[in-house]
C-alpha positions as CSV (number, residue, x, y, z in Angstrom):
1,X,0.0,0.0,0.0
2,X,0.9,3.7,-1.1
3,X,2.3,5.9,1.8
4,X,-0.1,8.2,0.6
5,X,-3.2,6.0,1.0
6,X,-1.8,4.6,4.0
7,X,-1.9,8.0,6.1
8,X,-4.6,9.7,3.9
9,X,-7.1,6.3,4.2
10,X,-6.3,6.5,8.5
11,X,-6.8,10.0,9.2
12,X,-10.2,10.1,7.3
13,X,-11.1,6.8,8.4
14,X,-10.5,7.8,12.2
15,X,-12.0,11.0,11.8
16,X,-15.3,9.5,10.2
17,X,-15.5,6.9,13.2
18,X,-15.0,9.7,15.7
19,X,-11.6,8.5,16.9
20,X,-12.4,4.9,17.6
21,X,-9.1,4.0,15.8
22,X,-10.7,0.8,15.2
23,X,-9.2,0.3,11.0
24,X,-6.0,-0.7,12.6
25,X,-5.2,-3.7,14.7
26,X,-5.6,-3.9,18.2
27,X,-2.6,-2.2,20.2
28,X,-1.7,-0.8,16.7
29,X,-4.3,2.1,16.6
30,X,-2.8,3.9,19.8
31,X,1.3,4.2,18.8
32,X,0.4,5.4,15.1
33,X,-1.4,8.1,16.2
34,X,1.0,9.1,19.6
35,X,4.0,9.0,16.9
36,X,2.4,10.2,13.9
37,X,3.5,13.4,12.6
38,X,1.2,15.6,10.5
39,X,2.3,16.7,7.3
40,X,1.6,20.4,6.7
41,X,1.0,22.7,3.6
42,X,1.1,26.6,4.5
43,X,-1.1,28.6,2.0
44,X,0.1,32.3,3.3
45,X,3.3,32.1,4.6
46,X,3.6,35.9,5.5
47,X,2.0,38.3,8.4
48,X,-0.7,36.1,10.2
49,X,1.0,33.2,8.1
50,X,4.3,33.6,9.5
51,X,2.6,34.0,13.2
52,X,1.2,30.6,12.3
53,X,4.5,29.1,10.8
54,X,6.3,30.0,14.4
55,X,3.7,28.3,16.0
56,X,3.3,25.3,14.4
57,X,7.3,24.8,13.7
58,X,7.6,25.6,17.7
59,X,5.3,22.5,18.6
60,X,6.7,20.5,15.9
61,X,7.8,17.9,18.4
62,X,5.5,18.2,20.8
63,X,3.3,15.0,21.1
64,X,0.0,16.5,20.5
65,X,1.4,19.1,18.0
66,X,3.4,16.6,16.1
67,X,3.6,18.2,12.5
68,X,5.9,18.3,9.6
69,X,5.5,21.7,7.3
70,X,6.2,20.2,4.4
71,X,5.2,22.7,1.5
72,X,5.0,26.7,1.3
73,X,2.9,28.3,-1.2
74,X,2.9,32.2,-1.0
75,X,1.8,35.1,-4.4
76,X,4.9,37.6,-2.6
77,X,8.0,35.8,-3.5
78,X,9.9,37.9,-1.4
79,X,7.6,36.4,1.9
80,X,8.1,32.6,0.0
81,X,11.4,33.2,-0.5
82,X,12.0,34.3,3.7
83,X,9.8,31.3,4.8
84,X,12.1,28.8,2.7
85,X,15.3,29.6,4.1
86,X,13.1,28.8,7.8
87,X,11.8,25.5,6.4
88,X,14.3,23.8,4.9
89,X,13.2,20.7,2.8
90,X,10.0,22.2,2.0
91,X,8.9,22.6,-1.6
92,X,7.5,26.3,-2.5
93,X,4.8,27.5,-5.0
94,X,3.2,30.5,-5.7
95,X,-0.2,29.0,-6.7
96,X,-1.9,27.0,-3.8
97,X,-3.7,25.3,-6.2
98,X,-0.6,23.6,-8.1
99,X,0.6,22.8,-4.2
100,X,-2.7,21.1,-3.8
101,X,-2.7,19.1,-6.4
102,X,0.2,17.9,-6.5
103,X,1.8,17.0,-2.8
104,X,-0.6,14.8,-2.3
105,X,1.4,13.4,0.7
106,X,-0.4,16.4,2.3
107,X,-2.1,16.1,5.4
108,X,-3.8,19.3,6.7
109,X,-3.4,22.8,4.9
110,X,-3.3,26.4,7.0
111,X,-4.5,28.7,5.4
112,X,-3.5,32.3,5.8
113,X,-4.4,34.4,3.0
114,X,-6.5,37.4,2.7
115,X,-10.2,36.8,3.4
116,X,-11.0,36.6,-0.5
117,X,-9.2,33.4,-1.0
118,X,-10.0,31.2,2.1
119,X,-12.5,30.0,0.5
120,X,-11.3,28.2,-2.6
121,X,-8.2,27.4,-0.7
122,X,-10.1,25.6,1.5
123,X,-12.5,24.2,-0.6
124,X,-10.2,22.4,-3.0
125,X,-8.3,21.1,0.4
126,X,-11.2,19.6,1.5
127,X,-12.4,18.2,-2.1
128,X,-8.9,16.3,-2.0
129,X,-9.5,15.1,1.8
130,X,-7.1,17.3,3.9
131,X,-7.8,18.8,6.8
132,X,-8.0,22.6,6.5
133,X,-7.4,25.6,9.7
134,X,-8.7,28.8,8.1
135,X,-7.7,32.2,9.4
136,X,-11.0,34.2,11.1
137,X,-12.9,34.7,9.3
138,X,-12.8,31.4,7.6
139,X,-15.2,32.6,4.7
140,X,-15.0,35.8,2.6
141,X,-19.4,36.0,2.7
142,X,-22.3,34.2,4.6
143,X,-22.6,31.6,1.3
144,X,-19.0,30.6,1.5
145,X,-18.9,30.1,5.1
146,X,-22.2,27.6,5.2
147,X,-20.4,25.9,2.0
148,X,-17.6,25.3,3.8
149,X,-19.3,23.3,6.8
150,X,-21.4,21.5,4.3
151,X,-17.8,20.8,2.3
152,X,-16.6,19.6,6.3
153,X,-19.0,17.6,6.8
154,X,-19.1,15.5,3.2
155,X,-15.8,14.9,2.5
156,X,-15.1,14.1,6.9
157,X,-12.3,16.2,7.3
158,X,-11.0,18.0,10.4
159,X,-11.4,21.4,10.1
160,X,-11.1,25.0,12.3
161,X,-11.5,28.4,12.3
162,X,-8.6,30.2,13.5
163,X,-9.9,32.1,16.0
164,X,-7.7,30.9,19.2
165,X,-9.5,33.0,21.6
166,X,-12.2,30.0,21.2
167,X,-9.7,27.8,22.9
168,X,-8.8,30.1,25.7
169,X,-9.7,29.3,29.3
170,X,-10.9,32.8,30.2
171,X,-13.9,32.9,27.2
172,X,-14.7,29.3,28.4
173,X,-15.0,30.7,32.0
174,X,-17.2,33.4,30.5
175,X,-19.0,31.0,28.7
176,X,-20.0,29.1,32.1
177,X,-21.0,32.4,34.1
178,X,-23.5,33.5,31.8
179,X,-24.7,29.6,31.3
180,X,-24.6,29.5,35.0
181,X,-27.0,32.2,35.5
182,X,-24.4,34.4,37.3
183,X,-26.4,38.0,35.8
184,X,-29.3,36.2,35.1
185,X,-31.2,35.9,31.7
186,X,-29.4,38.0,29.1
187,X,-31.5,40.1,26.6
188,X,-29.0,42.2,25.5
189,X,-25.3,41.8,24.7
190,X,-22.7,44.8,23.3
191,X,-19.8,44.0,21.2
192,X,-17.1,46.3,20.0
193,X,-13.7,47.0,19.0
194,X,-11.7,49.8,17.9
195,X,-10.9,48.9,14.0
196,X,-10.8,49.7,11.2
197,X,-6.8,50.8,11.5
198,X,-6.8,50.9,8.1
199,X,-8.0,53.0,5.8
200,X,-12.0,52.8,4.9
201,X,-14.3,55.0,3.6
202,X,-13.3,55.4,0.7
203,X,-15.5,56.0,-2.4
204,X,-12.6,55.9,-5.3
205,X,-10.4,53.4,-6.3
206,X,-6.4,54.8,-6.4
207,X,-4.7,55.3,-9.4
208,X,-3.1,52.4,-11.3
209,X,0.5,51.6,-10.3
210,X,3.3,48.8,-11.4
211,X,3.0,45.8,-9.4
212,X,6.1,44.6,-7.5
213,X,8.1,42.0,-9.1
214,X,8.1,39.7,-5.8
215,X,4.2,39.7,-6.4
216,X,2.1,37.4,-8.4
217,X,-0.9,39.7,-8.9
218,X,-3.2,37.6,-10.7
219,X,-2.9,34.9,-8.3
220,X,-3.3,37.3,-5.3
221,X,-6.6,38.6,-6.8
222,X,-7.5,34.7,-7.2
223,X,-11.6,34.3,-7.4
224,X,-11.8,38.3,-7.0
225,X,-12.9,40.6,-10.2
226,X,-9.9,41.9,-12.0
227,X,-8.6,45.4,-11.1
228,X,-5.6,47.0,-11.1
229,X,-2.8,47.1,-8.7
230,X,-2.4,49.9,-6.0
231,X,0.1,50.4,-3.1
232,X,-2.9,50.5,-0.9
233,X,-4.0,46.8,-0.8
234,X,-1.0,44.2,-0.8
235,X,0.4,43.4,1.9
236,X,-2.3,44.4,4.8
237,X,-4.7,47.6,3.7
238,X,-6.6,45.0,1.5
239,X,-9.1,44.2,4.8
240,X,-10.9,47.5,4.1
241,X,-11.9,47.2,0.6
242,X,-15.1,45.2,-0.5
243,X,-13.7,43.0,-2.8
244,X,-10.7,41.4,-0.4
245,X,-11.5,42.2,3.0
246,X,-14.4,42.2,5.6
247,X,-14.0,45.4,7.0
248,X,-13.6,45.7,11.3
249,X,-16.5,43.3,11.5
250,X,-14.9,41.1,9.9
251,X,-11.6,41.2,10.8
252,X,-12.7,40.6,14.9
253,X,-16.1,39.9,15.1
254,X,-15.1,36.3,15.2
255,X,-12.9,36.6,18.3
256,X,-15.2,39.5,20.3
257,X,-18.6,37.7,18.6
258,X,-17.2,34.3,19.9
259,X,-18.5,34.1,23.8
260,X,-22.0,35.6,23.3
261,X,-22.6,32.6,20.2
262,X,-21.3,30.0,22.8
263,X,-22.8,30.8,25.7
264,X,-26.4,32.5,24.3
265,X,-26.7,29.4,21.5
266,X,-27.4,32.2,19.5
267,X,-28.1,30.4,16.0
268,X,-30.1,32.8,13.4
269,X,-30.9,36.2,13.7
270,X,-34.4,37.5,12.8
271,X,-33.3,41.1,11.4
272,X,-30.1,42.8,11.0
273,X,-29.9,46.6,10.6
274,X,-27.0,48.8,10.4
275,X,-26.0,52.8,10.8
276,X,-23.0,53.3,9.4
277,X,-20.3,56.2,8.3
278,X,-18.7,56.5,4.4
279,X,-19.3,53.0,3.6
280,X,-19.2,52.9,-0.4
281,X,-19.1,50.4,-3.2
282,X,-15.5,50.4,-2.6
283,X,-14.3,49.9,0.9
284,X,-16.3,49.3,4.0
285,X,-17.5,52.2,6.6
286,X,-15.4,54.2,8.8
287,X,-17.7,53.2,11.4
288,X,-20.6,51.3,12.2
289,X,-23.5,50.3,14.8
290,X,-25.0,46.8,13.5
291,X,-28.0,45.9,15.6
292,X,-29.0,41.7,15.3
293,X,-32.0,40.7,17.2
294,X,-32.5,37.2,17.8
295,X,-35.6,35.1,18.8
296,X,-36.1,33.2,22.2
297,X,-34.1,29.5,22.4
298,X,-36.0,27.7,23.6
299,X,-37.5,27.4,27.3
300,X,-34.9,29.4,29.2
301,X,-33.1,31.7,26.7
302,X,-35.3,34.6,25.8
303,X,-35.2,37.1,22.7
304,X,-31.9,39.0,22.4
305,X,-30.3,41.5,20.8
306,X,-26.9,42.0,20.0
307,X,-25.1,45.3,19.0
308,X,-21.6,45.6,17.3
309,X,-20.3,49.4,17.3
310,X,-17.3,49.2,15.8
311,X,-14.9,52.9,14.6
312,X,-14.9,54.2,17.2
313,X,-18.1,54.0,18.4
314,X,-19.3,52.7,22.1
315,X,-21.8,51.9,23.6
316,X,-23.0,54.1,26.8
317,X,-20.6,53.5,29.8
318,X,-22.2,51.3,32.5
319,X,-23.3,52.9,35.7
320,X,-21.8,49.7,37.5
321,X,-18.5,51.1,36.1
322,X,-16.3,52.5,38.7
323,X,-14.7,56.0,37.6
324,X,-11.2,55.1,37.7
325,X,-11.5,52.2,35.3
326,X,-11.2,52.4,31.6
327,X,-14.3,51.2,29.9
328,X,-12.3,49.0,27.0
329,X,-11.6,49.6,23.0
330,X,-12.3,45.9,21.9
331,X,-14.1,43.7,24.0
332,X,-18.0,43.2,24.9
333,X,-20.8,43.6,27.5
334,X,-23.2,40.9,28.6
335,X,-26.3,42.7,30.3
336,X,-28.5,40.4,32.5
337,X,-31.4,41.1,35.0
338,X,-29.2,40.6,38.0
339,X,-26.4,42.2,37.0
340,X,-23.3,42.9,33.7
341,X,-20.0,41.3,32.4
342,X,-17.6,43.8,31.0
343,X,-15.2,41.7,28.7
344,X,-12.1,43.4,28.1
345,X,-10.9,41.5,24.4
346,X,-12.2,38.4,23.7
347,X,-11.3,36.0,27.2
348,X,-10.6,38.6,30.0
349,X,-14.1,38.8,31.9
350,X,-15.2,40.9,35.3
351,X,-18.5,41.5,36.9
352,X,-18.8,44.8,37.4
353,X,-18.8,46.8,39.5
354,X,-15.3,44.9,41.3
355,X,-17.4,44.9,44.9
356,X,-20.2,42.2,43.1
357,X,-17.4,40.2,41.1
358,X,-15.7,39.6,44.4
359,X,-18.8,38.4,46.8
360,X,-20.3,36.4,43.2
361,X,-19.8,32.8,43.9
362,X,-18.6,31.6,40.3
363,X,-19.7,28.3,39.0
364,X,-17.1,25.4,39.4
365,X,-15.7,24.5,35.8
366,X,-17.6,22.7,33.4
367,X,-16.7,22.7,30.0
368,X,-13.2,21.0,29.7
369,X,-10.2,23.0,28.8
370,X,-8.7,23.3,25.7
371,X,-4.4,21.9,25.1
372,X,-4.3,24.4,22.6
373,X,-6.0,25.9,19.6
374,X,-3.9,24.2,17.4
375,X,-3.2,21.1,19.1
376,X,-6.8,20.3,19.0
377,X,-7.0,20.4,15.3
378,X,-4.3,18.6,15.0
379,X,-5.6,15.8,17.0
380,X,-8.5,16.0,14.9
381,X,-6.3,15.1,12.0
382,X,-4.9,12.1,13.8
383,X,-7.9,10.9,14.0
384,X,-9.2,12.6,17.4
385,X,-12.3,14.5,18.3
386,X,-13.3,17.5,16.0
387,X,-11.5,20.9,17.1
388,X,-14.2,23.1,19.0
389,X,-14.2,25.9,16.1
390,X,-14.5,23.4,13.4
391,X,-16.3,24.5,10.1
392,X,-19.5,22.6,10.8
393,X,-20.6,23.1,14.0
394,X,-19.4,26.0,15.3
395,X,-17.1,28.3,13.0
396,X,-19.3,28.4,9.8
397,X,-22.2,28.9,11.8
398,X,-20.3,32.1,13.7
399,X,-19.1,33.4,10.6
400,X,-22.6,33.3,9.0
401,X,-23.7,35.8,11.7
402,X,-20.6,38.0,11.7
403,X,-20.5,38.6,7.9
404,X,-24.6,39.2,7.8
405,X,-23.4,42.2,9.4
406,X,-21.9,43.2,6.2
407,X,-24.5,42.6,4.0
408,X,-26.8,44.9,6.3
409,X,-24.1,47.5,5.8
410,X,-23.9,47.3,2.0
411,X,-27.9,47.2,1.5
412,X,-28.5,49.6,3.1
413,X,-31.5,48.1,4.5
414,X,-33.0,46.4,7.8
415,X,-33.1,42.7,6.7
416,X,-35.4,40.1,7.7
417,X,-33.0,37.2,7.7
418,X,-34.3,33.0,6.6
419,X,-31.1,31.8,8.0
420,X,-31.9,28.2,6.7
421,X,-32.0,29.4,3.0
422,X,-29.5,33.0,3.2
423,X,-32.1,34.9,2.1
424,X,-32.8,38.6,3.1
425,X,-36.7,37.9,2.3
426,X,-37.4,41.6,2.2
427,X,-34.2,42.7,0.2
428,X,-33.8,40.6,-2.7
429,X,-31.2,43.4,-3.9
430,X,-28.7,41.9,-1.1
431,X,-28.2,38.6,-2.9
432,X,-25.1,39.9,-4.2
433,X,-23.2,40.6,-1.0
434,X,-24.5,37.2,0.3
435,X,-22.5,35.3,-2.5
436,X,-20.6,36.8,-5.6
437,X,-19.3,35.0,-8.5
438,X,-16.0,33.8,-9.4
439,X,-13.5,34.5,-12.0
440,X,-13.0,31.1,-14.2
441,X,-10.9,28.7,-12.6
442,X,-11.4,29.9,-8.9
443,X,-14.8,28.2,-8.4
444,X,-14.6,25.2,-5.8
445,X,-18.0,25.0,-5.0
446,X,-19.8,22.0,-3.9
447,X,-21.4,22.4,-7.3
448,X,-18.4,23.2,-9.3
């Protein structure tokens, strides 16, 4: 038997049987997954991609991070060129889909791209059966991200959102306060950050310029529509404009949104309206207030609504708030009938005011701890249980909700949302932010 099928044939196999390990022989199972090493592809080797490299290459012996990076693939050769000389023995491309196809001895792809190509990286990754960690967010529009739990779920692969906060101990203790009951029943939830810090609001496109020579530019624009290349988009700016990015909702609604999905079960909004600043065809707002109500779950979790303020904006300072603290940039604000959690970031919780956090008797642990964001897709690869972000059940469902924030901003419009068929049923004209086509040769579609 191929070493290919051999290691491709397990991981799926043990995946699909929910780690029972039961394809190999008894006592066999056990040491091939303890000593088995997964090989990596890095799609994005640069910024967030080299973050991601470090990481990965640091835990590269460690038993549950066990990994070989095996292939680079990066459109800046400069970055592919850098990453190389820190990987030696790894083959480079600047086309993830030539990488793809042809190391098949692949195991699991991370993908750190701009938000425009996750999908059809990870699509094809997932068509040819390797598992697949996606940068937040994992999609670049509501359609992609609930194609790529359906693509998760059909071809049983082990998949993740990047967004570590998920795995952090301090959102899982926030997570069990508000399930607890600590502040009671929770109608209403604020979440906001500082961003954009990069240029938005923008109604014209710069003037044409000569692309680098490091830069592939046709491959960076990938599934995008063709334009031409300006200073203000490659290497970072690109989050701001329409046709790459996601905007500040985008870029960190998936860490600050993460706690209040968890603990709330949020699912499906009903309506989504936004107020928003210079958001034009081109680039996204300078600013934003994005208001999502949600029906009752259930018995005990009553209709909600959520708020995302993001440029600046904030919601009104707490009365609970003692004077001398700082009400946070990024971060969020749980606001139950006995009481509010002021979340500074994404994991660092306090009942306020500090009197009632320290006479609150907090809830003994009860959703197990994470080894590491990372580590537990990695596992999953090897056969263990599915990463807690994973596409399926709880990262394309998140980014669904996050990037329906978007579409409310570009329509223009307070949408009554059919969460189980993406449709704005009042606002047919916001079909085209809820999925866009793709230039020839970019569409990996479950259809395609």
């Amino acid at each position: 038997m191929s070493h290919r099928v051999t290691r491709r044939t397990f991981l799926k196999s043990a995946a699909a049987a929910g780690a029972a390990l039961t394809i190999l022989p008894p006592g066999l199972a056990g040491t091939y997954r303890a000593n088995y090493k997964v090989n990596l592809g890095i799609i994005g080797v640069g910024g967030q991609g080299g973050g991601n490299r470090n990481e990965l290459k640091g835990m590269g012996n460690d038993p549950l991070g066990a990994n070989n990076i095996v292939a680079l693939c990066d459109v800046d050769r400069a970055r592919l060129a850098k990453s190389a000389g820190e990987h030696p023995g790894a083959k480079t491309y600047v086309d993830f889909r030539k990488m793809l196809t042809t190391e098949r001895a692949i195991d699991a792809v991370v993908v750190s791209t701009p938000d425009h190509t996750h999908f059809p990286a990870s699509m094809l990754a997932m068509k040819l059966g390797m598992g697949v960690d996606t940068e937040k967010p994992m999609a670049h529009s509501v359609w992609e991200a609930r194609q790529m739990g359906l693509a998760a779920a059909k071809y049983q692969v082990a998949t993740q959102m990047d967004n570590e906060n998920h795995a952090n101990p301090g959102l899982r203790g926030l997570v069990e306060w508000v399930r607890a009951g600590v502040i009671g029943k929770v109608r209403e939830v604020h979440i906001f950050t500082n961003r954009p810090i990069w240029p938005q609001g923008i109604k014209k496109r710069p003037a044409k310029e000569p692309v680098p020579k490091n830069l592939e530019w046709d491959l960076w624009l990938g599934p995008a529509p063709y334009r031409e290349y300006h200073k203000h988009l490659h290497p970072f700016a690109w989050r701001g404009w329409w046709d790459f990015g996601t905007g500040a909702l985008g870029d960190m609604g998936c860490h600050f949104w993460d706690s209040a999905f968890w603990a709330l079960t949020l699912g499906h909004p009903e309506t989504v309206e936004a107020v928003e600043e210079g958001n034009s065809e081109e680039t996204g707002p300078n600013s934003s207030i994005v208001t999502y109500q949600f029906p009752a779950r259930g018995a005990h979790l009553p209709p909600v609504t959520v708020k995302w303020w993001d440029g600046g904006k904030l919601p009104p300072r707490p009365a609970q708030l003692e004077k001398d603290r700082k009400f946070p940039r990024n971060g969020s604000m749980f606001v139950g009938e006995k009481g509010k959690i002021l979340v500074d970031g994404a994991a660092s919780p306090h009942i306020i005011p500090e009197a009632k956090m320290k006479e609150t008797k907090l809830p003994d642990p009860f959703i197990p701890r994470s080894p590491g964001h990372k580590k537990e897709w990695l596992e999953a690869v090897r056969g263990g249980k599915a990463a807690g972000s994973n596409f399926t059940d709880f990262g394309g469902p998140l980014t669904e909700v996050v990037l329906l924030g978007n579409v409310a901003v570009r329509a223009g419009k307070k949408l009554q949302w059919d969460g189980r068929n993406l449709k704005a049923t009042n606002c047919p004209e916001a079909d085209k932010y809820i999925r866009r086509p793709y230039r020839k040769g970019w569409d990996f579609s479950l259809e395609a």
